[in-house]
C-alpha positions, 0 to 999 in steps of 0.5 A: 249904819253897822257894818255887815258880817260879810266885808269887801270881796276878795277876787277868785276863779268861779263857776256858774251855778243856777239857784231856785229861791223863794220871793221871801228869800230873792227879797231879804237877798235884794235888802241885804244886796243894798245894804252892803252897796250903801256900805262897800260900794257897788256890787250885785247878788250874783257877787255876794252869794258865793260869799255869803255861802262860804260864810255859812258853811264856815259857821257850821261847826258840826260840817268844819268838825267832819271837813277840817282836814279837805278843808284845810288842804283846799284853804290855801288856794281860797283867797280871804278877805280881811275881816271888818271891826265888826266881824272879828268877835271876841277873838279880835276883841282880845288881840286888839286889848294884847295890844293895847296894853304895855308890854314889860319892855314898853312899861319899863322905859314909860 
């Protein structure tokens, strides 16, 4: 199975927030819920929807766009978890061909 988008669960300060979802929406949650427990290990909705929220609201540009500046001084106080090799996109896909290849110095003493 591929590793999902969402990665292991960084520990933070929470509150409590109740939700109203549709059957359609609590049964795609439940499916993704045992799929990360197949991969990650134990946990439950309650501990993956704060996560899966953050995500979302990360990949929305136009909100980042608006929010860069409350966002970046409220950044350093949210702990990040370490993304996957499948979440790192092209970004990780470049670093990872950086270091893949020699650099002068280590071309020169090959």
């Amino acid at each position: 199975m591929s590793d999902l988008k969402l990665g292991p669960l960084p520990k933070q300060e929470s509150f409590k927030l109740t939700l109203i979802l549709s059957k359609q929406l609590r049964d795609a949650l439940d499916l993704y819920v045992s799929d990360y427990v197949s991969i990650h290990g134990p946990a439950e909705l309650q501990d993956l929807a704060p996560h899966m929220l953050e995500a979302f609201i990360r990949s929305d540009k136009a909100f980042m766009k608006r929010h860069t500046e409350s966002i970046r001084a409220n950044a350093a106080s949210i702990p990040q978890p370490l993304p996957s090799s499948s979440n790192l996109g092209a970004e990780g896909n470049v670093a990872r061909k950086r270091r893949s290849q020699p650099t002068e110095d280590t071309a020169a003493t090959s």
